[in-house]
C-alpha positions in Angstrom: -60.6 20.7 55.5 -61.0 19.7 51.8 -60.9 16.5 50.6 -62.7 14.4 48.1 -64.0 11.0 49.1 -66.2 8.4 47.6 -67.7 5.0 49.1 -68.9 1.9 47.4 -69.9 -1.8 48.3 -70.7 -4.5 46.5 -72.6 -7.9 47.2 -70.0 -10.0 44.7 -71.3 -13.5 44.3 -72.4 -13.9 47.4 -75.6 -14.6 48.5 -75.8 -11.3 51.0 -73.5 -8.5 51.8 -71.8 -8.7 55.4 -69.6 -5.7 54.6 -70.5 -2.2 56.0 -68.6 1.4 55.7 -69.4 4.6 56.6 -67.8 7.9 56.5 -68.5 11.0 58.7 -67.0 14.6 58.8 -67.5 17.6 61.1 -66.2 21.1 60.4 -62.6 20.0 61.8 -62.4 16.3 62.0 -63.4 13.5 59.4 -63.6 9.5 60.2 -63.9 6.4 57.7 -64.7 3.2 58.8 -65.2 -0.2 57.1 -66.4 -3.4 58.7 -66.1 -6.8 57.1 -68.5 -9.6 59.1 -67.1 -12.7 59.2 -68.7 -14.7 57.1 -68.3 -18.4 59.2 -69.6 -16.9 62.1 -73.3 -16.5 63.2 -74.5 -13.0 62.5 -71.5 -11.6 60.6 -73.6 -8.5 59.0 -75.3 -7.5 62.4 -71.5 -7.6 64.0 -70.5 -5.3 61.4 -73.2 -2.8 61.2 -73.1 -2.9 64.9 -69.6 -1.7 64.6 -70.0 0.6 62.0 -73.1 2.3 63.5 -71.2 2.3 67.1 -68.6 3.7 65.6 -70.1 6.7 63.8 -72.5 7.4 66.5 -69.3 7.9 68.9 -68.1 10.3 66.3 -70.9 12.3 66.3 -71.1 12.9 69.8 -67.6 13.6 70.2 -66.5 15.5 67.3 -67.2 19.1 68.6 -66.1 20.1 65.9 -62.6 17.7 66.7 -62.1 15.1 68.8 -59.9 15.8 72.1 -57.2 12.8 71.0 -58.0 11.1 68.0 -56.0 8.3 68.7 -57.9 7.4 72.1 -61.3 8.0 70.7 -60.3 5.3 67.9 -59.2 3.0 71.0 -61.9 3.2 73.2 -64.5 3.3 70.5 -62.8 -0.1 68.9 -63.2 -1.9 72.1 -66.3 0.0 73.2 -67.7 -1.8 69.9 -66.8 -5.3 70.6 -68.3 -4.7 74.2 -71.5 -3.7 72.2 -71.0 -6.9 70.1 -70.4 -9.6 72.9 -73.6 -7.8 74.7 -75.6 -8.4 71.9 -74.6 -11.8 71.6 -75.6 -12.3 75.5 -78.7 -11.0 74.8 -79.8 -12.6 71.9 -78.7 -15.7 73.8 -76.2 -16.8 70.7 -74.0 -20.1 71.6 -71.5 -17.7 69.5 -70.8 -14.2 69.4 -71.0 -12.1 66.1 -67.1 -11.3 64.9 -66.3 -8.9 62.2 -62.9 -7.2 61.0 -62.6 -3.5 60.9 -60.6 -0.6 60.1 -61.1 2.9 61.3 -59.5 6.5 60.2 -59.4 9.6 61.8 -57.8 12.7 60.0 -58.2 16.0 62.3 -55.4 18.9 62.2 -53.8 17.8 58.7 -52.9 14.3 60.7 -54.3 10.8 59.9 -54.7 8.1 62.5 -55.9 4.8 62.0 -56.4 1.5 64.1 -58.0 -2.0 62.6 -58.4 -5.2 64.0 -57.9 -8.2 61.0 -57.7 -7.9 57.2 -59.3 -5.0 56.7 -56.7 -2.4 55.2 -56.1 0.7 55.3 -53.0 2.1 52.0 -51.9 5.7 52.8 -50.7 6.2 48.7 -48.4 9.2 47.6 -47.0 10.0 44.4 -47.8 7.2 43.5 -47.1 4.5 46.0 -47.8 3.1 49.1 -46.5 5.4 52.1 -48.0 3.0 55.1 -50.4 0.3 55.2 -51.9 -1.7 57.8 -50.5 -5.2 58.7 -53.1 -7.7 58.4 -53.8 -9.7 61.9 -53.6 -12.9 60.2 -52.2 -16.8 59.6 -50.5 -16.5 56.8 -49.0 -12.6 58.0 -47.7 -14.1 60.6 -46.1 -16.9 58.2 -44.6 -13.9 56.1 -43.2 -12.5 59.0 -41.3 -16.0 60.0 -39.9 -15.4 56.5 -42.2 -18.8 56.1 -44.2 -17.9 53.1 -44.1 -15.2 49.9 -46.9 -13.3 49.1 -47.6 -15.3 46.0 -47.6 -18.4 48.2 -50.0 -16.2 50.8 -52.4 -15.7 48.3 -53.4 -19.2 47.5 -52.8 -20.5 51.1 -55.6 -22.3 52.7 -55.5 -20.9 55.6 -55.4 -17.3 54.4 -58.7 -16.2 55.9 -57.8 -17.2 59.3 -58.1 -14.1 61.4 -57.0 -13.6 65.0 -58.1 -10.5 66.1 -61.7 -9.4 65.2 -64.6 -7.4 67.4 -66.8 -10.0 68.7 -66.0 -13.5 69.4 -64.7 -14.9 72.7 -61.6 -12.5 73.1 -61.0 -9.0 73.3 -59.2 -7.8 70.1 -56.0 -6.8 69.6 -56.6 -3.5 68.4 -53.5 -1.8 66.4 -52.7 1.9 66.3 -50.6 4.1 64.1 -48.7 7.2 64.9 -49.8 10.4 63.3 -49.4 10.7 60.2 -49.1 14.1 58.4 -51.2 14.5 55.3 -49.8 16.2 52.0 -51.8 17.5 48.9 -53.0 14.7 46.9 -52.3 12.2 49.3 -54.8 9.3 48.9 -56.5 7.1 52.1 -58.1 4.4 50.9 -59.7 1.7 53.5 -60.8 -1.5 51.9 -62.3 -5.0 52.7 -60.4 -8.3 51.4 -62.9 -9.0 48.5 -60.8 -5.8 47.0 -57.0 -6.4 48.3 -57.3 -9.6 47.6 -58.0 -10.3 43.9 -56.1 -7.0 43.1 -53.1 -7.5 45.2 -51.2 -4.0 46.9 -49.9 -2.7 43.0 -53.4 -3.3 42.2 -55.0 -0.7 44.6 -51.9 1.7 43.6 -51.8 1.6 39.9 -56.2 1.6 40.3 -55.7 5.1 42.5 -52.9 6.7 41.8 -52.9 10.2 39.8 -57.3 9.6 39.5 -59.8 10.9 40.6 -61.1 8.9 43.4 -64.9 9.3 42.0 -64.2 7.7 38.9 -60.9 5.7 40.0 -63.2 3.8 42.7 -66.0 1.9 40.9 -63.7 0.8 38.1 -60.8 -0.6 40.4 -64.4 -2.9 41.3 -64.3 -4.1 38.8 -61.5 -5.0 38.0 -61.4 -6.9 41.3 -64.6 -8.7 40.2 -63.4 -9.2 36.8 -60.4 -11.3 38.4 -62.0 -12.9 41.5 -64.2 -14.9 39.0 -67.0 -16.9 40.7 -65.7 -16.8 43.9 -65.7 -13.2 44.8 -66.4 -12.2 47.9 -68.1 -8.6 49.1 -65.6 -5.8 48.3 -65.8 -2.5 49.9 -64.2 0.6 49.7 -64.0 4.3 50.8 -60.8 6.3 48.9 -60.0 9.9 50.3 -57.7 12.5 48.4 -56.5 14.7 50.4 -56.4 18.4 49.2 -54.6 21.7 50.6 -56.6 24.5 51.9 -54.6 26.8 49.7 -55.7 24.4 46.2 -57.9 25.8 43.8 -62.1 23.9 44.2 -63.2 21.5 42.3 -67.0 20.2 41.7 -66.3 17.0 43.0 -64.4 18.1 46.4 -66.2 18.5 49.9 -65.0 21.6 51.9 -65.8 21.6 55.7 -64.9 25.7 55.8 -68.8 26.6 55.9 -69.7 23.9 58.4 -71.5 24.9 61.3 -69.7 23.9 64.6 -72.4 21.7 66.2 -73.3 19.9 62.2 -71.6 16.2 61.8 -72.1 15.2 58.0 -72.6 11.5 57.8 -72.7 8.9 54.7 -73.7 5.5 56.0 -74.2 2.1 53.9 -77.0 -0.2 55.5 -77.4 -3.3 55.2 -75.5 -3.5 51.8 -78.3 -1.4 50.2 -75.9 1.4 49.1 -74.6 0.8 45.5 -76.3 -2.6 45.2 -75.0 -4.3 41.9 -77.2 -7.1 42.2 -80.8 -8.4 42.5 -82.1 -9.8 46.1 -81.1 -13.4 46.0 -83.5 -16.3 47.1 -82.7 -16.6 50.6 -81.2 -12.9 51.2 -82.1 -10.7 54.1 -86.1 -9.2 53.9 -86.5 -5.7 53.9 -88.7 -6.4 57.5 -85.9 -8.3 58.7 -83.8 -5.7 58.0 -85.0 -3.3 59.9 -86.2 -5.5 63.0 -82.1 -6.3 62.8 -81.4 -2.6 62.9 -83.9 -1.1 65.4 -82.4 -4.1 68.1 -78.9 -2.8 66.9 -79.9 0.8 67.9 -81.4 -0.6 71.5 -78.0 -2.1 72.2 -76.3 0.8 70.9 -78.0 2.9 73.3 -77.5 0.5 76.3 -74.2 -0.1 75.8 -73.4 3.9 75.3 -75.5 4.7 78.6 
């Protein structure tokens, strides 16, 4: 495989980051995930790193170098993380359990498959536009469906961050799969959290992508989603993939998976929003102690739940 990929997260103007992503590659298979915690609901970031780390641990066991059906792993491992989620909650003893949204994408063989649960996208760009997207598992998509609202009107809806399908909470998700999906030269996956979408719109993400590098094209499409979310703006997160063919001349920038040993998974993991920080700690914010009492009880009920 060659590809070149980049990851960033940013805290916003919020007073923590409840946004995770992580990307992971073996000699034959490669996953992205992204992870937005739900901000209204108790423990957003743990649900989120939770999912991300479950996720990518999965991956890493099973990824031999490929996965035996991509589209099951990303099925079981979805619900397999809410499981992980709700048992947290149970034994924490939280009136509530942890929710977050996320998105997850395997490519393995020249074929992306993806599967999310909320507003967390995922934008398969070509030439220049949008060949797929995910559908967001949403109020005001479902309004847009019934032919009930525009997407201007969507935007500035008040109920816009209402989400009914999440990992965590009360009710098993309502995970959503896509078919395989052949991969061409250049093609650019990009998965994203709302803080980015949202401000930027779906021409937004295109014209920021398309024909650029995604190492550079990344960190300034940000920006530009900072720059119009104002004081409001949420975390925004991002991993952008371009695909390349294993007859296309190297580049510096681009990873090659030809040299990889068989049993070696590559992983790039943010934690706890420390990757890429763009802002001082904030009065209030997470400790560094806290941190890592959060993580090692996120690994003990990673490991009980994957027994």
């Amino acid at each position: 495989m060659k590809f070149t990929i980049y990851q960033e997260s940013r805290i916003g103007r919020r007073k923590s980051n409840q946004d995770r992503l992580a990307y992971c590659y073996s000699r034959d298979a490669l996953l992205m995930v992204i992870a937005d915690g739900m901000g209204g609901h108790l423990h957003g970031d743990i649900a989120a790193h939770l999912a991300v780390q479950f996720i990518t641990g999965a991956f890493r066991r099973e990824a031999t170098p490929t996965l035996a059906e991509p589209a099951h792993f990303l099925s079981h491992v979805l619900m397999n993380a809410h499981g992980a989620i709700v048992d947290y909650a149970f034994d924490k003893d939280l009136d509530d359990a942890p929710r977050t949204t996320v998105v997850a994408c395997v490519v393995q063989d020249g074929l992306a498959h993806w599967a999310h649960a909320g507003d967390s996208r995922l934008y398969l760009l070509r030439h220049g536009r949008i060949a797929a997207q995910t559908r967001d598992h949403s109020r005001v998509r479902l309004l847009m469906d019934q032919g009930l609202l525009d997407a201007e009107a969507a935007a500035h809806h008040p109920e816009r961050n209402r989400i009914y399908s999440c990992l965590g909470g009360t009710r098993a998700p309502q995970v959503e799969l896509s078919l395989p999906t052949p991969l061409r030269d250049k093609d650019i996956v990009a998965l994203c959290t709302d803080g980015v979408w949202g401000p930027v719109r779906d021409q937004g993400v295109v014209d920021g992508l398309a024909g650029t590098n995604v190492m550079h094209a990344v960190p300034k499409l940000l920006d530009r989603a900072e720059q119009l979310a104002g004081p409001g703006c949420d975390n925004l997160s991002m991993i952008a993939m371009c695909w390349h063919d294993e007859s296309g001349a190297a580049h510096d920038d681009m990873d090659s998976t030809q040299t990889l040993a068989l049993d070696r998974v590559t992983t790039q993991l943010n934690v706890f929003g420390h990757a890429h920080a763009r802002a001082p700690t904030a009065a209030g914010d997470i400790s560094d102690d806290e941190i890592e009492k959060a993580i090692a009880e996120i690994n003990r009920a990673i490991h009980k739940y994957s027994r």
